[in-house]
Structures are given as structure tokens and as C-alpha cells.
N, C-alpha and C positions, 0 to 999 in steps of 0.2 A: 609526558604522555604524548603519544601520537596525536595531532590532530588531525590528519587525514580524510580526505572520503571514505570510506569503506564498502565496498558492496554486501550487502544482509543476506539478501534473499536473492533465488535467481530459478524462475520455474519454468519452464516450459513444457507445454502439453498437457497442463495439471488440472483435471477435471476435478470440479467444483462445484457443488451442491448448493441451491438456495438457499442465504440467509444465514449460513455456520461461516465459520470463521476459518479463513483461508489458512491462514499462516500456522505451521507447526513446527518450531515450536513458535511461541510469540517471540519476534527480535526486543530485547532489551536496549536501551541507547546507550551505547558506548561512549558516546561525546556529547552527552547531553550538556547542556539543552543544545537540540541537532534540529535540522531539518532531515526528514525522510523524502526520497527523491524518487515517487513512485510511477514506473514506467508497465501501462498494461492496455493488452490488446485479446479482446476476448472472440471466439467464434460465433458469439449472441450477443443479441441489446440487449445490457439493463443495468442498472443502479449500481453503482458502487461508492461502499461506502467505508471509512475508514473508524474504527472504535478505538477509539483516546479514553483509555478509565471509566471504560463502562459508558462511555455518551455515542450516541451514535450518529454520525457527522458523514452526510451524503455530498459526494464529490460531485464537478459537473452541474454545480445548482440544483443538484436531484433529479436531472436529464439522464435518460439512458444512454451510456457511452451506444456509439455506432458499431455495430458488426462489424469484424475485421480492422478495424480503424485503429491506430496506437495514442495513446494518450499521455501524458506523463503531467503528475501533481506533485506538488510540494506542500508538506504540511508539518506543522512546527511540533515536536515530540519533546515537552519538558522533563525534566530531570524528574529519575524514578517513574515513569506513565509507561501504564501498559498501554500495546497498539494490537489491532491486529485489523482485518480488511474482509468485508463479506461483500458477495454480489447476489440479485436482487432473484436471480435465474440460476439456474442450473446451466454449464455453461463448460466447457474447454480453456484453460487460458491458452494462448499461443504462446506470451511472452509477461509472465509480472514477473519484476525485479521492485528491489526498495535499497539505494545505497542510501548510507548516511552521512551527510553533511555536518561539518559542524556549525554550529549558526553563525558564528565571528565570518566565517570565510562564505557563506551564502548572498 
């Protein structure tokens, strides 16, 4: 099996609705257990938060990322877990991407 990075997701432009779940479809981990390598930069402040199996887990300390501002998170995606990322505003993304890491090489 490949262990490689992989890039998942790659949106730009992609308006986003309070509180629904960003990602369609949801990415599966391919090299589980992986780190997700989450790089986003929104045209509004507010919450982002990532959903690991139904829990919902606010990035940023639960700080509003900044307008226009790029940010990039890491967060560990065990074997079999669904994921998927909502933000807290209605909102433009500029830029979310989520490649996958495998956890050995992180």
C-alpha cells in the first residue's frame, strides 16, 4: 500500500452555510490511522470546527479564525471515523484543502 500524503479535498470559492457540514462527500482515510492536514482561509470570522464520529471538536481553541487569514490544523483521524468540517458563519472559503498524512510519517 501506498503510504504517501495524499491530497482529499481541494475547494476554493466554496460557499458555505452555518453549521452544515462542509465536505461532500465525507473523505474516508485511506492510511488510517492518518493525520488530516487542514489548510483554510475563510472571507468571514468564525468557528471552525471539525466532526470526528459524530463529536464536535472546535479548532483554534474555539477562537474565531480571522478574515482572510490562512490557517492550517492537524488532527488525528483513526481508523474507520467519519470526519467532516463545519463553520460557525455562513461564509466563502477562499482556500480549504485536507491532505492526508499518514500518522508513521507525521
Amino acid at each position: 500500500m501506498n503510504r504517501e500524503a495524499k491530497t482529499r479535498i481541494v475547494y476554493v470559492g466554496k460557499k458555505v452555510t452555518a453549521n452544515t457540514n462542509i465536505l461532500e462527500p465525507e473523505p474516508i482515510p485511506e492510511l488510517a490511522p492518518s493525520i488530516y492536514r487542514i489548510q483554510v482561509c475563510a472571507d468571514t470570522a468564525g468557528v471552525l470546527s471539525a466532526i470526528i464520529n459524530g463529536q464536535v471538536l472546535q479548532l483554534n481553541s474555539a477562537n474565531a479564525l480571522t478574515a482572510n487569514a490562512l490557517y492550517i490544523f492537524d488532527t488525528v483521524v483513526p481508523k474507520n471515523s467519519s470526519f467532516n468540517l463545519q463553520y460557525s458563519v455562513d461564509a466563502t472559503m477562499k482556500i480549504l484543502s485536507i491532505v492526508e498524512i499518514p500518522a508513521e510519517r507525521a
